[in-house]
VMD Tcl script that builds the backbone (N, CA, C; Angstrom):
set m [mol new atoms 267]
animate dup $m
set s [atomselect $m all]
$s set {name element resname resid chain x y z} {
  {N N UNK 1 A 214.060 -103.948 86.921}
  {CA C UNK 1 A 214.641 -105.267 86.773}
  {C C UNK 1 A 214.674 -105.624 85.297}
  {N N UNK 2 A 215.644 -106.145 85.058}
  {CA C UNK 2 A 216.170 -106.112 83.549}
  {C C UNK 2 A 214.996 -107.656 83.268}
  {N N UNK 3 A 214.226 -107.514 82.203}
  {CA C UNK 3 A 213.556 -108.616 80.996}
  {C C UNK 3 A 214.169 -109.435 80.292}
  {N N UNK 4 A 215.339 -109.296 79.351}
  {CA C UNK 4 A 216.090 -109.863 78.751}
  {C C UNK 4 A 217.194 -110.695 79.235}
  {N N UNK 5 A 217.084 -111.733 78.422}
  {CA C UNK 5 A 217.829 -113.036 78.996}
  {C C UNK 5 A 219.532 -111.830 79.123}
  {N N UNK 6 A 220.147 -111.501 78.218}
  {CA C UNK 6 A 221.297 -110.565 78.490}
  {C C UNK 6 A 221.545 -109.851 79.265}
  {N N UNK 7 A 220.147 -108.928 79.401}
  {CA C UNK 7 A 220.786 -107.526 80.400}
  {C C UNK 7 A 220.603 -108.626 81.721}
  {N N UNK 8 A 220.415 -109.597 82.204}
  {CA C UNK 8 A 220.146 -110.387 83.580}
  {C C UNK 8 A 221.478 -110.747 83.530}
  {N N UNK 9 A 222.190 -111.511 82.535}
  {CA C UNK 9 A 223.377 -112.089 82.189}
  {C C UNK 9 A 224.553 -110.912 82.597}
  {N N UNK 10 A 224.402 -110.112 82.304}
  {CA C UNK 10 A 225.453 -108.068 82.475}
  {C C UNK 10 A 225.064 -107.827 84.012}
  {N N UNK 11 A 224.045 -107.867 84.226}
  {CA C UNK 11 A 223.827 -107.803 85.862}
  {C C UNK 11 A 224.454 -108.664 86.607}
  {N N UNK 12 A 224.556 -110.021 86.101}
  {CA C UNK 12 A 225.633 -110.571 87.221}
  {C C UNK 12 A 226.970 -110.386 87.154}
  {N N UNK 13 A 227.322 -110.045 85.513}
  {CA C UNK 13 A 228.407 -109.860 85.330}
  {C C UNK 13 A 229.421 -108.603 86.200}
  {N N UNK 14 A 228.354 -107.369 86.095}
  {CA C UNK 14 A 228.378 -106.204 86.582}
  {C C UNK 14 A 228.865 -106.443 87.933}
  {N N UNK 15 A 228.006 -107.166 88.626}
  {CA C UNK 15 A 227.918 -107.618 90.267}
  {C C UNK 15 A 229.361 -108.310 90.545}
  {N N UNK 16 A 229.772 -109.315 90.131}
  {CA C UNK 16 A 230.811 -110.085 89.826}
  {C C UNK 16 A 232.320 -109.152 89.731}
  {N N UNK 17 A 232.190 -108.298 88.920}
  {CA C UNK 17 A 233.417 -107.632 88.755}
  {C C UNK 17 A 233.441 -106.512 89.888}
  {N N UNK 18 A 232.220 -105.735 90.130}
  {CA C UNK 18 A 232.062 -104.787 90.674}
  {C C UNK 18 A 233.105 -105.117 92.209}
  {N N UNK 19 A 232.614 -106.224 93.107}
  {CA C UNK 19 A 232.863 -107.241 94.079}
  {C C UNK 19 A 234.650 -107.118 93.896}
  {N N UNK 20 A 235.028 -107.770 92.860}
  {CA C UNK 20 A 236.292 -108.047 92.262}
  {C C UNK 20 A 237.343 -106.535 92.580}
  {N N UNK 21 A 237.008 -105.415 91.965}
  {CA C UNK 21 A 237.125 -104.237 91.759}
  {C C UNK 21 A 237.557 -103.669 93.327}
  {N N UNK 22 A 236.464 -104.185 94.459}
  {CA C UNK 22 A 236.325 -103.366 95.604}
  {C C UNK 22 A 237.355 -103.881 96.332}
  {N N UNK 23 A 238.063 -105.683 96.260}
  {CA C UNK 23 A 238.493 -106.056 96.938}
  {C C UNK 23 A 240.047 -105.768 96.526}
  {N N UNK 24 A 240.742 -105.361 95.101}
  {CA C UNK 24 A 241.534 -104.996 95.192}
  {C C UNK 24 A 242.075 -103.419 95.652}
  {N N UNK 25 A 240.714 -102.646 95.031}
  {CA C UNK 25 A 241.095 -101.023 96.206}
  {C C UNK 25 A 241.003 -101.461 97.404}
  {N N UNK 26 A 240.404 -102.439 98.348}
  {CA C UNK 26 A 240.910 -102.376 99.491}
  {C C UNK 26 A 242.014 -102.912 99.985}
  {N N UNK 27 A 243.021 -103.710 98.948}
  {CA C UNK 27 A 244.224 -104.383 99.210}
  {C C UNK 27 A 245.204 -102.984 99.007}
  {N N UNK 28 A 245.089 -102.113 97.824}
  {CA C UNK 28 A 245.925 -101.007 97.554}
  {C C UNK 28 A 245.844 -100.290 99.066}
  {N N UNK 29 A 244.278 -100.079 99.395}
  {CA C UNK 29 A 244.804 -98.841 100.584}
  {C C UNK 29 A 244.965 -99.536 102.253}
  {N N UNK 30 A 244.595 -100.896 102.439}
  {CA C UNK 30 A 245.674 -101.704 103.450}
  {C C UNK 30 A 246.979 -101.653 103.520}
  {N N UNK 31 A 247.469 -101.770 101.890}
  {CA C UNK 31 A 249.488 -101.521 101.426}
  {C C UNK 31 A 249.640 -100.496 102.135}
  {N N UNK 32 A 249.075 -99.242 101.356}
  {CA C UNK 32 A 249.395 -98.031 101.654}
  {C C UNK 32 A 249.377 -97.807 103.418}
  {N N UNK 33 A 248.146 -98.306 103.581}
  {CA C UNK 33 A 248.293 -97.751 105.688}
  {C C UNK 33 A 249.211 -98.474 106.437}
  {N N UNK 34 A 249.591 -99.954 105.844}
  {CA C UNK 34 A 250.572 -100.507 106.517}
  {C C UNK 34 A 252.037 -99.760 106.348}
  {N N UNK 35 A 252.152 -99.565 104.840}
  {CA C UNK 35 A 253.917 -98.782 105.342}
  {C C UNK 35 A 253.568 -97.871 105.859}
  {N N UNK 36 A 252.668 -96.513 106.100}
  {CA C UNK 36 A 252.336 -95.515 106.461}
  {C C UNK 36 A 252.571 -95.669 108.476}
  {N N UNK 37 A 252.126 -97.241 108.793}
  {CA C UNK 37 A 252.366 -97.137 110.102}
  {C C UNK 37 A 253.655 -98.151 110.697}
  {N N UNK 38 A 254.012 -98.816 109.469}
  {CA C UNK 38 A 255.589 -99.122 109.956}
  {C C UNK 38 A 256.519 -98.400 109.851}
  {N N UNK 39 A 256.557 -96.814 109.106}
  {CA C UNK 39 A 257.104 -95.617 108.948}
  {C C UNK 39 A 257.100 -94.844 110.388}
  {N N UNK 40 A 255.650 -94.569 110.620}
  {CA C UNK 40 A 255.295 -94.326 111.860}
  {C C UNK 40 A 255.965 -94.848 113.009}
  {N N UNK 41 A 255.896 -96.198 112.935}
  {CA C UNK 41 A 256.405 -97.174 114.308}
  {C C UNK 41 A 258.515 -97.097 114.387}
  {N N UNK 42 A 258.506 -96.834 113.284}
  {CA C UNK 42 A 259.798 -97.017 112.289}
  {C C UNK 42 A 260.762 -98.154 112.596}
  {N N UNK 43 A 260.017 -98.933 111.689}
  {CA C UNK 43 A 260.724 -100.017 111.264}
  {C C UNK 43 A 261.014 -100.163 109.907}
  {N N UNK 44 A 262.433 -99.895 109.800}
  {CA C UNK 44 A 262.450 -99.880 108.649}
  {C C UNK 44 A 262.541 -100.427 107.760}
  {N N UNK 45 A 262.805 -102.261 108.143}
  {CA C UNK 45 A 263.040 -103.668 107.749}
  {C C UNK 45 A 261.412 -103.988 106.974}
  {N N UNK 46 A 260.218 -104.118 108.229}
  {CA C UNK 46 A 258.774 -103.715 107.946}
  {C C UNK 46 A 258.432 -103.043 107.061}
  {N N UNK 47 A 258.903 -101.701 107.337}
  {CA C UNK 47 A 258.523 -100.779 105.730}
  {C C UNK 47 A 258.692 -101.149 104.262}
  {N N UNK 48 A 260.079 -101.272 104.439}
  {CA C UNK 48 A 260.516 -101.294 103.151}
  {C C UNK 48 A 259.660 -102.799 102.585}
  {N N UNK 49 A 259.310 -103.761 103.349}
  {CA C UNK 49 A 258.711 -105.159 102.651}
  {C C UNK 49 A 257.247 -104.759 102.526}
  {N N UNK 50 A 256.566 -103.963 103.349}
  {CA C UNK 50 A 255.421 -103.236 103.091}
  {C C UNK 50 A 255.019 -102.294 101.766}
  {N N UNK 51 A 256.403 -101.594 101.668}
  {CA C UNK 51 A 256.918 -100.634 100.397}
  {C C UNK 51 A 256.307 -101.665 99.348}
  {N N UNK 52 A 256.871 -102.522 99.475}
  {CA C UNK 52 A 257.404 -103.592 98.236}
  {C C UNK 52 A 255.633 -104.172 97.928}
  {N N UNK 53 A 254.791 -104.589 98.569}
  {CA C UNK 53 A 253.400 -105.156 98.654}
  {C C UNK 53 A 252.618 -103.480 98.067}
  {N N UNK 54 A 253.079 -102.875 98.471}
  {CA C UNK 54 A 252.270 -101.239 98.293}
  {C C UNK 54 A 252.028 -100.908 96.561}
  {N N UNK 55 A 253.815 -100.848 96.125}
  {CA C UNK 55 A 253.885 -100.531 95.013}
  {C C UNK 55 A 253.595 -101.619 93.562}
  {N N UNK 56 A 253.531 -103.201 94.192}
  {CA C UNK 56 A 253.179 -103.996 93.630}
  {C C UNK 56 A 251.397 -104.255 93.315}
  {N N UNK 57 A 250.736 -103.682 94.320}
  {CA C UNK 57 A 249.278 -103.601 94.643}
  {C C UNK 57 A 248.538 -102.302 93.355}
  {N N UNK 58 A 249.549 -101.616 93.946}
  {CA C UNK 58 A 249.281 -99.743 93.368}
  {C C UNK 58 A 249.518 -100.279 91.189}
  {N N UNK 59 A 250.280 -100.927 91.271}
  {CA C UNK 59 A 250.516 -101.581 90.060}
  {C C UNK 59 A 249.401 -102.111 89.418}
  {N N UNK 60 A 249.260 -102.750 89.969}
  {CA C UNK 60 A 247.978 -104.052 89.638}
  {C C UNK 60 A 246.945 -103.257 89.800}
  {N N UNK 61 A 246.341 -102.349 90.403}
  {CA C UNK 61 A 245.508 -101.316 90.107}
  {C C UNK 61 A 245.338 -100.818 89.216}
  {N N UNK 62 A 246.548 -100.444 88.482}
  {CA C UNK 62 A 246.261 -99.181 87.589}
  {C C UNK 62 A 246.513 -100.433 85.977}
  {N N UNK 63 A 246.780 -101.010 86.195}
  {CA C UNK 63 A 246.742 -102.363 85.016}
  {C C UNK 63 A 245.259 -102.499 84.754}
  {N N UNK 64 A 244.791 -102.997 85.710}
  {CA C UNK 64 A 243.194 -102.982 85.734}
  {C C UNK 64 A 242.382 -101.817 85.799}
  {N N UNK 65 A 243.169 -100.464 85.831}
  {CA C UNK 65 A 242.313 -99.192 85.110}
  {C C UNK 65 A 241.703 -98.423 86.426}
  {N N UNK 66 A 241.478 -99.142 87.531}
  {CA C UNK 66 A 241.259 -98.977 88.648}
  {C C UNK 66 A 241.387 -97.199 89.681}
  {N N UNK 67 A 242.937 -97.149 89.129}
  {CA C UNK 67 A 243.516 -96.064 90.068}
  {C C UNK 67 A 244.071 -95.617 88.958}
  {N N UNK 68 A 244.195 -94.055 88.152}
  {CA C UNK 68 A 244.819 -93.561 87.158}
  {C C UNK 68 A 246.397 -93.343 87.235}
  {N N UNK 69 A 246.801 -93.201 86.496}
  {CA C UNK 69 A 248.275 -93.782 86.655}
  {C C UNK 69 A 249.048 -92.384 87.431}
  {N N UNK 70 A 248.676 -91.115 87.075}
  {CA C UNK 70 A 249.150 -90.611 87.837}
  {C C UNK 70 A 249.070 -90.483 89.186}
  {N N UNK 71 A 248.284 -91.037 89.815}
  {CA C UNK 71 A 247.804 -91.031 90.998}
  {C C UNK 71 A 248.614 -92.249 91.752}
  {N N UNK 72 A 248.861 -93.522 90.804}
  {CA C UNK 72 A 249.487 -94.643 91.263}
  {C C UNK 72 A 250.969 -93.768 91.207}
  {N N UNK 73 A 251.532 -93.507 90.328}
  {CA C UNK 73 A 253.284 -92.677 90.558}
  {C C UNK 73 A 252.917 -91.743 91.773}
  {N N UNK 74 A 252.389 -90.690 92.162}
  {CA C UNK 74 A 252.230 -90.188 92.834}
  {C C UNK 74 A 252.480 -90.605 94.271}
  {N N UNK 75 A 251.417 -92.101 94.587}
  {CA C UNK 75 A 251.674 -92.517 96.219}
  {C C UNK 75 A 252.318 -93.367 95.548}
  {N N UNK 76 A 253.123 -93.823 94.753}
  {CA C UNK 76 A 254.675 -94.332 95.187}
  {C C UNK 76 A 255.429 -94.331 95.485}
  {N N UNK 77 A 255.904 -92.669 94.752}
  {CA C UNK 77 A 256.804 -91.262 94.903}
  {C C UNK 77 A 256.766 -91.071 96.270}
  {N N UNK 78 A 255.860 -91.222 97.160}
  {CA C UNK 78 A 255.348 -90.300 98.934}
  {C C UNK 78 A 255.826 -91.178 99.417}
  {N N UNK 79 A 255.032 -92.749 98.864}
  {CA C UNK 79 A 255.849 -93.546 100.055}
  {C C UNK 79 A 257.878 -94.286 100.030}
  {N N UNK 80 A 257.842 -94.022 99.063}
  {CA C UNK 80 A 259.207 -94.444 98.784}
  {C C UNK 80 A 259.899 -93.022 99.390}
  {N N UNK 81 A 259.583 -91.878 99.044}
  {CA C UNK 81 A 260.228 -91.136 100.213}
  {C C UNK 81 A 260.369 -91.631 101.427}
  {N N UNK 82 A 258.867 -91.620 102.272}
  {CA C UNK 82 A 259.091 -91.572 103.419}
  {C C UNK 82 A 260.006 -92.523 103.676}
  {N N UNK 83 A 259.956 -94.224 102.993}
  {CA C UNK 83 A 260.440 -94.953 103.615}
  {C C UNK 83 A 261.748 -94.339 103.943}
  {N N UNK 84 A 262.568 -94.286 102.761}
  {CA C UNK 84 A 264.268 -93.468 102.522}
  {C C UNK 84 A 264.533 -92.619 103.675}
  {N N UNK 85 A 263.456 -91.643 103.762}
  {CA C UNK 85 A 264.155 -90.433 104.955}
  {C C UNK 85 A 263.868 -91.154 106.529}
  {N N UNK 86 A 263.147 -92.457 106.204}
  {CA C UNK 86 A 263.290 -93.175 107.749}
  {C C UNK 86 A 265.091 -93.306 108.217}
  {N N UNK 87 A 265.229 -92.580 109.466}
  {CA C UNK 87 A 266.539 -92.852 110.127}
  {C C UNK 87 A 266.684 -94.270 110.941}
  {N N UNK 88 A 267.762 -94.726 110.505}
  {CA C UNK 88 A 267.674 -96.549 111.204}
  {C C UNK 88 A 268.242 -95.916 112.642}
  {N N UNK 89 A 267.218 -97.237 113.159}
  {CA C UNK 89 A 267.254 -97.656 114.722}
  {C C UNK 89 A 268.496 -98.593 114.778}
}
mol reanalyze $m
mol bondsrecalc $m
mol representation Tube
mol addrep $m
C-alpha cells in the first residue's frame, strides 16, 4: 500500500482510468458481435447501422491508444466486407 500522499493520488487515478479503459473495449467488442450477428441473421439495413457504431467505436479506441491501429483497420476491413457480400432479402 502506497505511503505517499501521490502514489495514493496515481492509485486512484490508475483505478479511475483503468474502469474507463474496460468500458470502452467492451463497447468496441459489443459493435463488433452485433454486426457479426445482424450479418448472421442478415439484415442488412441492421448491419450496415451496426457497421457504422463498430467502426466509429474501433476509432475511438485506437485514438485512446487502446487497440493498435493495425488491428482497428484490420476488423474494419472484415467487417465492411462481410457487410457488402451480404445478399439483400
Amino acid at each position: 500500500m502506497a505511503n505517499v500522499k501521490n502514489a495514493k493520488k496515481k492509485i486512484k487515478q490508475i483505478k479511475k482510468a483503468t474502469l474507463a479503459h474496460q468500458q470502452l473495449k467492451s463497447t468496441v467488442k459489443n459493435a463488433i458481435k452485433n454486426t457479426d450477428k445482424s450479418v448472421a441473421a442478415g439484415n442488412r439495413e441492421e448491419a450496415e447501422k451496426n457497421l457504422k457504431l463498430a467502426i466509429k467505436s474501433l476509432d475511438n479506441a485506437r485514438v485512446k491508444g487502446l487497440v493498435h491501429r493495425n488491428k482497428v483497420d484490420r476488423e474494419k476491413s472484415r467487417l465492411t466486407k462481410k457487410v457488402n457480400t451480404m445478399e439483400v432479402k
